[in-house]
PyMOL Python script that loads the backbone (N, CA, C, O; Angstrom):
from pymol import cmd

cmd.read_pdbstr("""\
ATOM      1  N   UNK A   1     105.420 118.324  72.728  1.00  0.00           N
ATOM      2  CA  UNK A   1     106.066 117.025  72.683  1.00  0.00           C
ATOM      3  C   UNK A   1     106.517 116.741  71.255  1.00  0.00           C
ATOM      4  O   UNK A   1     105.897 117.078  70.247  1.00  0.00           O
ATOM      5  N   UNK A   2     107.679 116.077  71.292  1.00  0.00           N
ATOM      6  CA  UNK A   2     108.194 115.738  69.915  1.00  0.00           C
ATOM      7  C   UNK A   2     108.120 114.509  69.607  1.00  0.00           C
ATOM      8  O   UNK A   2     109.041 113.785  69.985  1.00  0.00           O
ATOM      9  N   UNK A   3     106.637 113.734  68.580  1.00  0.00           N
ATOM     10  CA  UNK A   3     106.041 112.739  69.246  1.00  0.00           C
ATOM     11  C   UNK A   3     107.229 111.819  68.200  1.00  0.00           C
ATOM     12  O   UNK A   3     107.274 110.626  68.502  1.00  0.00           O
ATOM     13  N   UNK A   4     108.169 112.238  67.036  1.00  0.00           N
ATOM     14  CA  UNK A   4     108.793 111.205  66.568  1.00  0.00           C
ATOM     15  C   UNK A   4     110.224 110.598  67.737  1.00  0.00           C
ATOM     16  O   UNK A   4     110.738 109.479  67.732  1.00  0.00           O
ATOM     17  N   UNK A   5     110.516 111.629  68.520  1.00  0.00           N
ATOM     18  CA  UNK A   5     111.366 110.679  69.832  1.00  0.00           C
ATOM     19  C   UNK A   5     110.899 110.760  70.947  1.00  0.00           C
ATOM     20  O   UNK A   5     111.620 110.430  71.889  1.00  0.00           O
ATOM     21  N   UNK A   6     109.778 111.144  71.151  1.00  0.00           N
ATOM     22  CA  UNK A   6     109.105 110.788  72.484  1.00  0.00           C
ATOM     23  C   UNK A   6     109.667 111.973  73.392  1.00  0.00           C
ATOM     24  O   UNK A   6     109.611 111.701  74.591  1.00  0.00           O
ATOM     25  N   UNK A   7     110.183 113.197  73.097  1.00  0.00           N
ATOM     26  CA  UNK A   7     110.595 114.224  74.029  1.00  0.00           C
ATOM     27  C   UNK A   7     109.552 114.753  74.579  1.00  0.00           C
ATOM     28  O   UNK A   7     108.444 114.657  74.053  1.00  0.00           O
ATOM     29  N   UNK A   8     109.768 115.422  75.779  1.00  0.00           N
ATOM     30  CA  UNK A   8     108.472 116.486  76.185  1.00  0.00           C
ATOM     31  C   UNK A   8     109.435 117.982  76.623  1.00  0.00           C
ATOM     32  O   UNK A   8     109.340 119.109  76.138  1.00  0.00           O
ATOM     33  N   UNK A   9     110.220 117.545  77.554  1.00  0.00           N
ATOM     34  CA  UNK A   9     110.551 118.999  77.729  1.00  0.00           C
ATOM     35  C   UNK A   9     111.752 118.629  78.472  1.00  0.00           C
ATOM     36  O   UNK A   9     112.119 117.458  78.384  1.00  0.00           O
ATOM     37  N   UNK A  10     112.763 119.862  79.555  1.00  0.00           N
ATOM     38  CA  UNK A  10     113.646 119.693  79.917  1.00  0.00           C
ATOM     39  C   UNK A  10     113.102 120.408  81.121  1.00  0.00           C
ATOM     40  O   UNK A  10     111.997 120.946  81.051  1.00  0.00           O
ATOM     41  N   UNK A  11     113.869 120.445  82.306  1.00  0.00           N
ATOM     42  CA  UNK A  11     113.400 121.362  83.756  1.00  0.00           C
ATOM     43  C   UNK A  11     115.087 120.913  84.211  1.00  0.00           C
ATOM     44  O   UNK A  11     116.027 120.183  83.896  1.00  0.00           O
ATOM     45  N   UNK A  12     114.783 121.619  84.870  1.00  0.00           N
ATOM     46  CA  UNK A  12     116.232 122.272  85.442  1.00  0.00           C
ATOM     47  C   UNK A  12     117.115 121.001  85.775  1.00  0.00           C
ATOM     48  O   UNK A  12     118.315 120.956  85.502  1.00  0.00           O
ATOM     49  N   UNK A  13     116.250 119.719  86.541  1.00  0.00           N
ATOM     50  CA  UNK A  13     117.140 118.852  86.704  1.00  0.00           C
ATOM     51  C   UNK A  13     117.334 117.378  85.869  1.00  0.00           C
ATOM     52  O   UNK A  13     117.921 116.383  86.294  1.00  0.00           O
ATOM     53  N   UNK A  14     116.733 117.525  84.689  1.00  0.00           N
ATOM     54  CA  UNK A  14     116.310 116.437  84.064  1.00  0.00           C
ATOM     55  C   UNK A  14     115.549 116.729  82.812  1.00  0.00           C
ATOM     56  O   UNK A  14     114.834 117.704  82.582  1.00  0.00           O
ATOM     57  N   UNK A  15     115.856 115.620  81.975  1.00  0.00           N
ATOM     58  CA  UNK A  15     114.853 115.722  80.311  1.00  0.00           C
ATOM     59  C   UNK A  15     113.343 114.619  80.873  1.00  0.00           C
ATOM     60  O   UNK A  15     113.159 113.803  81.776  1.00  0.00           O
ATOM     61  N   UNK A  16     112.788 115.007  80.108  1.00  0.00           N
ATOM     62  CA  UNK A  16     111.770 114.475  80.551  1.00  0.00           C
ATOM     63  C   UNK A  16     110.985 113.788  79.120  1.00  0.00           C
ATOM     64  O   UNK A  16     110.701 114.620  78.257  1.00  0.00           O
ATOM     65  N   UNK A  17     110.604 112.259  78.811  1.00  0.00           N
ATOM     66  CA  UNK A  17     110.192 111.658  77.715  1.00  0.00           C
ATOM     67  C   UNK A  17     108.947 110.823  77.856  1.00  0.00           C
ATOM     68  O   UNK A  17     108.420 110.363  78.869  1.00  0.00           O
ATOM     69  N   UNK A  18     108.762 110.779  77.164  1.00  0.00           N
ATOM     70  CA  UNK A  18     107.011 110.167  77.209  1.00  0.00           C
ATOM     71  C   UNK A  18     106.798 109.072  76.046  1.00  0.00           C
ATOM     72  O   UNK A  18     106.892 109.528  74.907  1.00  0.00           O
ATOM     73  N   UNK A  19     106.528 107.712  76.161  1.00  0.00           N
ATOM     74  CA  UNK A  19     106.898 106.812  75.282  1.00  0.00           C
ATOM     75  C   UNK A  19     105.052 106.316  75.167  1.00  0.00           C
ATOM     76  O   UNK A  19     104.444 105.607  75.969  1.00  0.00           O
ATOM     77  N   UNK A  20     104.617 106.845  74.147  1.00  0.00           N
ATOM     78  CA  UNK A  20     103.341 106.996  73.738  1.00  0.00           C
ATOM     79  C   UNK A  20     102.692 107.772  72.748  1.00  0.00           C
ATOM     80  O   UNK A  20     102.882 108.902  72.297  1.00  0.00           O
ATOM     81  N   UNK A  21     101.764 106.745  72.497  1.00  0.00           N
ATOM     82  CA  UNK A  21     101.010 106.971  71.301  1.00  0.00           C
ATOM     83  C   UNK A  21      99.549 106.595  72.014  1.00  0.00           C
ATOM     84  O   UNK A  21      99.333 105.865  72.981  1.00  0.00           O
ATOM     85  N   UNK A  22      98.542 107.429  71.108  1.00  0.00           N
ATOM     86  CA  UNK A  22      96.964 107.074  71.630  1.00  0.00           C
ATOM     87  C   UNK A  22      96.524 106.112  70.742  1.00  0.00           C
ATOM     88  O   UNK A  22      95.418 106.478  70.347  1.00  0.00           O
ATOM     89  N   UNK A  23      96.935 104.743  70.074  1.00  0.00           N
ATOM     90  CA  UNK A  23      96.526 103.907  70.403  1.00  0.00           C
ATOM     91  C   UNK A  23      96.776 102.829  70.840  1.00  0.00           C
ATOM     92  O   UNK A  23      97.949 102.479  70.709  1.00  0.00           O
ATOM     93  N   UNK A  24      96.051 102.093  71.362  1.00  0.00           N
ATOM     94  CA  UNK A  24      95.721 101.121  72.330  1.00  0.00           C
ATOM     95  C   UNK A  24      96.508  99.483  71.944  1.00  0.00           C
ATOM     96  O   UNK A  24      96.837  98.593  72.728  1.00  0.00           O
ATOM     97  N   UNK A  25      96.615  99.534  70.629  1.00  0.00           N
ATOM     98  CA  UNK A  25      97.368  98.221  69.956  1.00  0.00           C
ATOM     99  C   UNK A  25      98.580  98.207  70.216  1.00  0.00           C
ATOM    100  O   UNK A  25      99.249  97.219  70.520  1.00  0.00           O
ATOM    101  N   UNK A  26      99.074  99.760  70.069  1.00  0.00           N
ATOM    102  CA  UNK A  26     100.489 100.217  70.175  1.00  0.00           C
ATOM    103  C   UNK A  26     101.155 100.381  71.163  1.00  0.00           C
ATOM    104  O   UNK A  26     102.365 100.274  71.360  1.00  0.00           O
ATOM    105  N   UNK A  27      99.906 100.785  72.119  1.00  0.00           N
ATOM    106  CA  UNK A  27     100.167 100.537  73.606  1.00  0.00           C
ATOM    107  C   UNK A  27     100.628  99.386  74.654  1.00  0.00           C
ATOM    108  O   UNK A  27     101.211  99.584  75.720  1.00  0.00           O
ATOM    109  N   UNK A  28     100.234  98.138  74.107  1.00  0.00           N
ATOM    110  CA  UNK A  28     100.341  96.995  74.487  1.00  0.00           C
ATOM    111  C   UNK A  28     101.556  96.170  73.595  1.00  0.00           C
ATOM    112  O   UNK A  28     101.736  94.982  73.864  1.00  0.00           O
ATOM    113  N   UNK A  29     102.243  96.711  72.710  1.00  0.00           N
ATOM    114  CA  UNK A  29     103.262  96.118  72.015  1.00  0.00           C
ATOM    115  C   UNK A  29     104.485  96.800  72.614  1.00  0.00           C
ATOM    116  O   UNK A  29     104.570  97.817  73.302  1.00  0.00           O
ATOM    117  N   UNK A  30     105.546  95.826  72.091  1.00  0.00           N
ATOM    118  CA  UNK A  30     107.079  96.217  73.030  1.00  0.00           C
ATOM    119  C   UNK A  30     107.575  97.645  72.429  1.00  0.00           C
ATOM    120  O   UNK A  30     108.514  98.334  72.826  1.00  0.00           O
ATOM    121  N   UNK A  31     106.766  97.867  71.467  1.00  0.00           N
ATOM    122  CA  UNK A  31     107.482  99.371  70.854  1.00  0.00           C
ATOM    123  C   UNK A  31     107.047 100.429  72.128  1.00  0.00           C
ATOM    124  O   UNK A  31     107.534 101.557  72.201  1.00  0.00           O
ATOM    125  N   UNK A  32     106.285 100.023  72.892  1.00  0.00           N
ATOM    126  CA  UNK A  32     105.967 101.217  74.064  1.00  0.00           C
ATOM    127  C   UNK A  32     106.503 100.798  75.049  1.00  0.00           C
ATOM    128  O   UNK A  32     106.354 101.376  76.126  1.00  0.00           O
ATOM    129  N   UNK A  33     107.206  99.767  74.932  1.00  0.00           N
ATOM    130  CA  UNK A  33     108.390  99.921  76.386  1.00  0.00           C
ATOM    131  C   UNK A  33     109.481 100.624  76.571  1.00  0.00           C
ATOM    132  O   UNK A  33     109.751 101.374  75.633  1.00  0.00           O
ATOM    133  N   UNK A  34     110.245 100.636  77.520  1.00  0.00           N
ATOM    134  CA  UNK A  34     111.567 101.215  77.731  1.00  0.00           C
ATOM    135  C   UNK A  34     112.595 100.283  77.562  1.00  0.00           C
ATOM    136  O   UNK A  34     112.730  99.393  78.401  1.00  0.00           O
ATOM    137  N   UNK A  35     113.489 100.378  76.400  1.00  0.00           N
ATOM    138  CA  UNK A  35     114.305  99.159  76.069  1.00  0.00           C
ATOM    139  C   UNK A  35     115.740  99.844  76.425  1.00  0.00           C
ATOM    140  O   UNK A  35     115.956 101.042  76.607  1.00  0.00           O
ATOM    141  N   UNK A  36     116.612  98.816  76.471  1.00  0.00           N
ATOM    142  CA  UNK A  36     118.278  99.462  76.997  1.00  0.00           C
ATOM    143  C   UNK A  36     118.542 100.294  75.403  1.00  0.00           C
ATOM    144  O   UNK A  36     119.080 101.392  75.545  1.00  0.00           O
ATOM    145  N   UNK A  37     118.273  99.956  74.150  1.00  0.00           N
ATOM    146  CA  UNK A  37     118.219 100.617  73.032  1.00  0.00           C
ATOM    147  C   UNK A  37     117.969 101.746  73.552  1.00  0.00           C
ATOM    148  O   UNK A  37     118.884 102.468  73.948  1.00  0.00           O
ATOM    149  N   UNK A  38     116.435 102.161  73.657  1.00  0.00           N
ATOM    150  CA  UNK A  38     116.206 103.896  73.972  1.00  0.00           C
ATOM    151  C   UNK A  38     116.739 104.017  74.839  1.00  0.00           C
ATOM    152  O   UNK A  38     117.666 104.810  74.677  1.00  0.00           O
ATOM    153  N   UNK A  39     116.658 103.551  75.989  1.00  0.00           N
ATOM    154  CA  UNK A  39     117.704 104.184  77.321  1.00  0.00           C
ATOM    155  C   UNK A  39     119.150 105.261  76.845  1.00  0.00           C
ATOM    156  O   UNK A  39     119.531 106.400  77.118  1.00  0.00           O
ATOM    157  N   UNK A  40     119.548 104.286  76.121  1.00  0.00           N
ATOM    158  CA  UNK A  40     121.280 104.715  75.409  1.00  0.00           C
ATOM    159  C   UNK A  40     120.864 106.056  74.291  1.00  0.00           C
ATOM    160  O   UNK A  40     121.408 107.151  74.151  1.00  0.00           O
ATOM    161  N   UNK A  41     119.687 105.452  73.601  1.00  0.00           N
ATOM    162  CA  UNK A  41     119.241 107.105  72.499  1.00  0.00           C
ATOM    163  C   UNK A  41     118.811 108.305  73.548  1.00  0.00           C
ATOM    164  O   UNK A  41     119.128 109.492  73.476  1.00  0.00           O
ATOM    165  N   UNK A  42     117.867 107.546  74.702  1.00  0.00           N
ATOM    166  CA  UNK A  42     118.010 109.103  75.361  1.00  0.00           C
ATOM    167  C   UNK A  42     118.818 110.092  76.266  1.00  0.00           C
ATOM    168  O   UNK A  42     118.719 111.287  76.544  1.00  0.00           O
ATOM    169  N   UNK A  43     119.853 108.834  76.677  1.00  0.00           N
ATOM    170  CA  UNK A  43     120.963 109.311  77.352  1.00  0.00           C
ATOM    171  C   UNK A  43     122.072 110.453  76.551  1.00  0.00           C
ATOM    172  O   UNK A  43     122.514 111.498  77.026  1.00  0.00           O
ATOM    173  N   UNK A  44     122.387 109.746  74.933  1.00  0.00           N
ATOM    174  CA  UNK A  44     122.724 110.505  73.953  1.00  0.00           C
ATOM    175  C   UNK A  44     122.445 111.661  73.535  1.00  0.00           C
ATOM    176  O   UNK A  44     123.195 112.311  72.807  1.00  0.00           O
ATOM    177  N   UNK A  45     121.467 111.998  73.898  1.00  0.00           N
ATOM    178  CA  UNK A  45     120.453 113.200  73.480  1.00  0.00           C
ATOM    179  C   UNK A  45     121.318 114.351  74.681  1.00  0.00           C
ATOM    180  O   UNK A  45     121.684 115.415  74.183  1.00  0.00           O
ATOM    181  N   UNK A  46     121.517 114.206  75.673  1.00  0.00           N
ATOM    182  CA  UNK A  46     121.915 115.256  76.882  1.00  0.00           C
ATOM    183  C   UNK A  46     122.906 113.756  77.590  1.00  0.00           C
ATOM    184  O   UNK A  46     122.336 112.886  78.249  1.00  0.00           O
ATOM    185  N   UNK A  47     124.422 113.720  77.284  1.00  0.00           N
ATOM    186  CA  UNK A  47     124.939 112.710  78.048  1.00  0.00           C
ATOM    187  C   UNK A  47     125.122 113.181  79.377  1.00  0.00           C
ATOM    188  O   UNK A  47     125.096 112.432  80.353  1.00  0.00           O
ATOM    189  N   UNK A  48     125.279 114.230  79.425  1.00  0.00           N
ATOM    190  CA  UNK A  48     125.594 114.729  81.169  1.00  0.00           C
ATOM    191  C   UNK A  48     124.821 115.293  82.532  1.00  0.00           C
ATOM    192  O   UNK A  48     125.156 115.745  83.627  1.00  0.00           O
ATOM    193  N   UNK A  49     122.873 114.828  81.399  1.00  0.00           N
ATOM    194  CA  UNK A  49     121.711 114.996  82.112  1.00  0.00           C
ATOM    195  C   UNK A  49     121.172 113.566  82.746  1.00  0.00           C
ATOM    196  O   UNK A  49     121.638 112.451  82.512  1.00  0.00           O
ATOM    197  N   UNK A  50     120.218 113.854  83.492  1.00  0.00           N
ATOM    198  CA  UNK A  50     119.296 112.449  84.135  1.00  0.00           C
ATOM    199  C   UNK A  50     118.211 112.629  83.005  1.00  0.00           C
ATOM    200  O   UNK A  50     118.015 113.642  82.333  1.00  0.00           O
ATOM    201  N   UNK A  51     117.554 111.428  82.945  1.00  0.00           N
ATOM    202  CA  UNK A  51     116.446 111.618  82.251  1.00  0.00           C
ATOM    203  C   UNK A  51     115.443 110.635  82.751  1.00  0.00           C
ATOM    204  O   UNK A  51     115.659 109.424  82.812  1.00  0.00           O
ATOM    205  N   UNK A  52     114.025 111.384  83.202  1.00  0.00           N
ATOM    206  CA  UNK A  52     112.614 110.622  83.453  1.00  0.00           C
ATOM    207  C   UNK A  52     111.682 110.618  82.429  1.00  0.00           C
ATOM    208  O   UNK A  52     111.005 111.510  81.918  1.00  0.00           O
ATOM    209  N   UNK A  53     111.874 108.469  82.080  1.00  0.00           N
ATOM    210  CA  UNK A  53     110.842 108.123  81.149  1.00  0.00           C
ATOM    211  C   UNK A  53     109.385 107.593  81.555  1.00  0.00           C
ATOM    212  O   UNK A  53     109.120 106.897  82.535  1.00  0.00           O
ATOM    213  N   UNK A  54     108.755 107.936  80.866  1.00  0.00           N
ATOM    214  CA  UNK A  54     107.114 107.615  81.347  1.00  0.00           C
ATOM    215  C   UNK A  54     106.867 107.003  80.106  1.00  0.00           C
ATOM    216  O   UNK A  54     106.697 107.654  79.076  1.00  0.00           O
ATOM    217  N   UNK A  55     106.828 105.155  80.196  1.00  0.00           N
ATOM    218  CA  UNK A  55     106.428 104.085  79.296  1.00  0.00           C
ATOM    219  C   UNK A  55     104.814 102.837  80.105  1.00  0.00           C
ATOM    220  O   UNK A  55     104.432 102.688  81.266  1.00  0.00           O
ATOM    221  N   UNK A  56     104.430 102.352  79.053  1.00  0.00           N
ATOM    222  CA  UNK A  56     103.702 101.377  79.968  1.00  0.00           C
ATOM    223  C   UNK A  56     104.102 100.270  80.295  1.00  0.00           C
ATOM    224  O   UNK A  56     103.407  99.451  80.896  1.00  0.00           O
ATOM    225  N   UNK A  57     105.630 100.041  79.840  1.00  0.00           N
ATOM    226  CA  UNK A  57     106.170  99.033  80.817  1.00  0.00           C
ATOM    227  C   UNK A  57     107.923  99.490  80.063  1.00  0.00           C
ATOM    228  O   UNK A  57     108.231 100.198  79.104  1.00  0.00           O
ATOM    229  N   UNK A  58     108.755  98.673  81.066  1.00  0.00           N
ATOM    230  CA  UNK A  58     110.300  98.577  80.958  1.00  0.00           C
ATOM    231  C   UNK A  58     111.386  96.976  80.481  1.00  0.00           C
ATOM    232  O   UNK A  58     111.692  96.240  81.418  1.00  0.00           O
ATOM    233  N   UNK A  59     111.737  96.698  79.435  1.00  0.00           N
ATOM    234  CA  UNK A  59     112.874  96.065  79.507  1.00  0.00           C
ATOM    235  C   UNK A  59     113.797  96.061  79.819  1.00  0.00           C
ATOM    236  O   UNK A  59     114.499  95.173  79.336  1.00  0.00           O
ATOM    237  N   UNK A  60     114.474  97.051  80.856  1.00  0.00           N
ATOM    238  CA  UNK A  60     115.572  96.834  81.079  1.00  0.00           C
ATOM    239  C   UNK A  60     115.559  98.011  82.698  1.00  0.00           C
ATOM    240  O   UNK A  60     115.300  99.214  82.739  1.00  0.00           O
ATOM    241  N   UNK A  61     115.939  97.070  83.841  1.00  0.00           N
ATOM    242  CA  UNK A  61     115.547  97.670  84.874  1.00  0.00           C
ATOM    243  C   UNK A  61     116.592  98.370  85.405  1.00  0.00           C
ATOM    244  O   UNK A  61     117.626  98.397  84.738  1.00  0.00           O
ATOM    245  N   UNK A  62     116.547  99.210  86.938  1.00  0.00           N
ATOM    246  CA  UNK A  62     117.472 100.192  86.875  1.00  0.00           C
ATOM    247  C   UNK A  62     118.650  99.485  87.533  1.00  0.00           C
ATOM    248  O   UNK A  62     119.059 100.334  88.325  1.00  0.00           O
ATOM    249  N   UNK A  63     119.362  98.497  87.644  1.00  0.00           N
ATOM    250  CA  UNK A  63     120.199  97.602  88.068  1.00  0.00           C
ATOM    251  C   UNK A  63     120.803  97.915  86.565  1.00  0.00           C
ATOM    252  O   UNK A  63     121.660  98.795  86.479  1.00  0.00           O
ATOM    253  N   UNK A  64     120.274  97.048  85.094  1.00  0.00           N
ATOM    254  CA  UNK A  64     120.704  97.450  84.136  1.00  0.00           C
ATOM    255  C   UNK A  64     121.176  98.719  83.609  1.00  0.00           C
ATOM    256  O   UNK A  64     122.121  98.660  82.823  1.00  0.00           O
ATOM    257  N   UNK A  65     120.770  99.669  83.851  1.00  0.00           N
ATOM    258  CA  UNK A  65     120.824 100.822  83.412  1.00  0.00           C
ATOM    259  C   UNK A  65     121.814 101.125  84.036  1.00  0.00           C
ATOM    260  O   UNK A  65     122.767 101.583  83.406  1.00  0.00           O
ATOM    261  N   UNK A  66     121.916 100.927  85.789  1.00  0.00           N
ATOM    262  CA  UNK A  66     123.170 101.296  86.441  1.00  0.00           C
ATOM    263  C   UNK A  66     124.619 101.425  85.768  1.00  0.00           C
ATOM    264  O   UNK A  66     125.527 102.215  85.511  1.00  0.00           O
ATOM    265  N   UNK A  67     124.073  99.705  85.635  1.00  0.00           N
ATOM    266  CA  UNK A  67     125.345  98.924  84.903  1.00  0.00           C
ATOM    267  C   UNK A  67     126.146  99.399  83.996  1.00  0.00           C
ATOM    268  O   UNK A  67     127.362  99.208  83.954  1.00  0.00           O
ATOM    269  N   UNK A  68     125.226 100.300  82.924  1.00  0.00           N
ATOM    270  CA  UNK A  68     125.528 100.713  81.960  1.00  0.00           C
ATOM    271  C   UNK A  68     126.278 102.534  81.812  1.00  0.00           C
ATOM    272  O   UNK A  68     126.945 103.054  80.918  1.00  0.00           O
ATOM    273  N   UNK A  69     125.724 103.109  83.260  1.00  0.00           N
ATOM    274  CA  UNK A  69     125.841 104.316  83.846  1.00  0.00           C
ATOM    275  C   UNK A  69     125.039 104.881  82.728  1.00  0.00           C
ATOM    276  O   UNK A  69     125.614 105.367  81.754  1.00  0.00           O
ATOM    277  N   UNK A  70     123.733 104.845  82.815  1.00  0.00           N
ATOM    278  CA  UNK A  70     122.497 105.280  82.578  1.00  0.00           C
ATOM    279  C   UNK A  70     121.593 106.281  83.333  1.00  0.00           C
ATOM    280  O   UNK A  70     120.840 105.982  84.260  1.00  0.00           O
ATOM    281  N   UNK A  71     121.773 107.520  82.801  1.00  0.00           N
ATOM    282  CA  UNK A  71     121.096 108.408  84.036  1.00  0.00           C
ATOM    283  C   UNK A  71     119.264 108.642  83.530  1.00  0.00           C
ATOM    284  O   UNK A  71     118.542 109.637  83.456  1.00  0.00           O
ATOM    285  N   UNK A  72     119.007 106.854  83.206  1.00  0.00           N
ATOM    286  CA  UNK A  72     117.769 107.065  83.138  1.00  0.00           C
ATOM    287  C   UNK A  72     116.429 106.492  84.038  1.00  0.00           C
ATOM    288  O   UNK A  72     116.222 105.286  83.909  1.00  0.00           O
ATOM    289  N   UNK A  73     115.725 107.064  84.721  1.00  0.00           N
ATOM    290  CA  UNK A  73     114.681 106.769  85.550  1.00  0.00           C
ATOM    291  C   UNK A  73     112.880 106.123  84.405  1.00  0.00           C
ATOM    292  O   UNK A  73     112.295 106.385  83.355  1.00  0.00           O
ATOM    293  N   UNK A  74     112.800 105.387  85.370  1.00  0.00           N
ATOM    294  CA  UNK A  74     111.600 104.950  84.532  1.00  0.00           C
ATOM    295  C   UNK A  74     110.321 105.335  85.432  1.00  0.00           C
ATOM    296  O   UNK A  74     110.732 105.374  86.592  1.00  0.00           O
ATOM    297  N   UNK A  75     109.238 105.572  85.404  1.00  0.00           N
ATOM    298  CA  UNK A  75     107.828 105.812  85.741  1.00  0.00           C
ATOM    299  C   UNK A  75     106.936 104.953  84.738  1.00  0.00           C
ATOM    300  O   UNK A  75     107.032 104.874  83.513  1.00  0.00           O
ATOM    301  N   UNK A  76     106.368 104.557  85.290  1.00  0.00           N
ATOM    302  CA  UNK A  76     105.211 103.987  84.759  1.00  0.00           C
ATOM    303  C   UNK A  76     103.985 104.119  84.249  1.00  0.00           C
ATOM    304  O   UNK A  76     103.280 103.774  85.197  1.00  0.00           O
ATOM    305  N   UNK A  77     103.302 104.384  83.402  1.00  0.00           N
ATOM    306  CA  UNK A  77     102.164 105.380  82.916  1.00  0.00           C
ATOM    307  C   UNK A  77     101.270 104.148  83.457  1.00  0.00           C
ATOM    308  O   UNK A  77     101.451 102.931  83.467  1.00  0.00           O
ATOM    309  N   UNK A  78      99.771 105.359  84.095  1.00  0.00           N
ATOM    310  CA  UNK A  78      99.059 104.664  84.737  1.00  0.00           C
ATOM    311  C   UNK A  78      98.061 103.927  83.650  1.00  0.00           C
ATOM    312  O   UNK A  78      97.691 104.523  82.638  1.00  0.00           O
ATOM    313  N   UNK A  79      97.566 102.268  84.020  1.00  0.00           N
ATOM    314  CA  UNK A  79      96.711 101.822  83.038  1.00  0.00           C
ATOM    315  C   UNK A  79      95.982 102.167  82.543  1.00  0.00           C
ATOM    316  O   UNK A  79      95.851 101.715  81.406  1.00  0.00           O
ATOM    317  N   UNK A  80      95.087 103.103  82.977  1.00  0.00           N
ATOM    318  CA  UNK A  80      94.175 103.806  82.992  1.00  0.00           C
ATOM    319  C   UNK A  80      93.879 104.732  81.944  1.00  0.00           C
ATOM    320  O   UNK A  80      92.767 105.119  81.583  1.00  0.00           O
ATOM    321  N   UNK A  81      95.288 105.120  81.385  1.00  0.00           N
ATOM    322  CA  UNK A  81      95.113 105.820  80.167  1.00  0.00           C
ATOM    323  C   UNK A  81      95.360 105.078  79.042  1.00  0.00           C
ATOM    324  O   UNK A  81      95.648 105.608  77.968  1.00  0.00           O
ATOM    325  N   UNK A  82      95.242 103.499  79.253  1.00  0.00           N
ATOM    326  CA  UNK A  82      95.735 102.558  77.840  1.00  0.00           C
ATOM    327  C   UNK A  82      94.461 101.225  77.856  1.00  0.00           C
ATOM    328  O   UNK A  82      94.304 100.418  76.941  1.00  0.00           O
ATOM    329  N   UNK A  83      93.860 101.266  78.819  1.00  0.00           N
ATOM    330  CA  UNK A  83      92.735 100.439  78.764  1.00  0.00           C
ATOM    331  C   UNK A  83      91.668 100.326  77.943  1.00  0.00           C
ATOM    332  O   UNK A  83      91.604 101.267  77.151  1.00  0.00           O
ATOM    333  N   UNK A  84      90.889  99.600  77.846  1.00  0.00           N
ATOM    334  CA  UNK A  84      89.769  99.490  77.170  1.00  0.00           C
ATOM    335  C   UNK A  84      88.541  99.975  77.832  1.00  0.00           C
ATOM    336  O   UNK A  84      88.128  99.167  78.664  1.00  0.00           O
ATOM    337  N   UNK A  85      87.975 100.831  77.741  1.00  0.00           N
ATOM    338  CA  UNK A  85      86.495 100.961  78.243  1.00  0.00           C
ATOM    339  C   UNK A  85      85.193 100.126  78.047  1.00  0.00           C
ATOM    340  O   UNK A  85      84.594 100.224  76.976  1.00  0.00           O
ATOM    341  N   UNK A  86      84.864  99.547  78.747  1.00  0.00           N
ATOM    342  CA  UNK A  86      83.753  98.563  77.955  1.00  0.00           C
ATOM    343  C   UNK A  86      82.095  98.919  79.005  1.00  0.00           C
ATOM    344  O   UNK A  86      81.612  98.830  80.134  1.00  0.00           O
ATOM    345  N   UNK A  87      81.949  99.143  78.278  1.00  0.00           N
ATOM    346  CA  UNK A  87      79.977  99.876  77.865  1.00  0.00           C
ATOM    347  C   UNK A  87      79.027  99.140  78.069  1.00  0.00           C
ATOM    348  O   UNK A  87      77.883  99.532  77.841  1.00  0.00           O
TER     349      UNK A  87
END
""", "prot")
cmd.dss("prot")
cmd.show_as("cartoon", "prot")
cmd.util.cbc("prot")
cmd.orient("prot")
């Protein structure tokens, strides 16, 4: 993973990005969402690919993205890996 743009890899039908960091402060701030900003940086990256992002949440939904002819998909990273454990 190329953790300064959030890349992971490419597969035959799609780039694939991962919008994360291990910690937990950072996790819960808008820098770990999916904003129409990155949408457009990762579309740029491969304009004539789809691309599936995995954030813990989205600003800008796929109506927007449509809009914009955005071939980007969002997934949702499960809470589970951004929670707090408490003991």
């Amino acid at each position: 993973m190329r953790e300064a743009d959030f890349y992971v890899s490419e597969s035959h039908e799609q780039h694939i990005w991962l919008i994360y960091r291990p910690d937990c402060d950072w996790l819960k701030s808008d820098a770990a969402a999916l904003t129409l900003t990155r949408a457009r940086e990762f579309q740029a990256a491969a304009p004539d690919d789809c691309h599936l992002v995995f954030a813990v949440a989205r600003f800008a939904d796929s109506d927007l993205l449509a809009e914009e002819n955005l071939r980007v998909e969002f997934a949702p990273l499960p809470f589970a890996l951004y929670r707090l454990e408490r003991g």
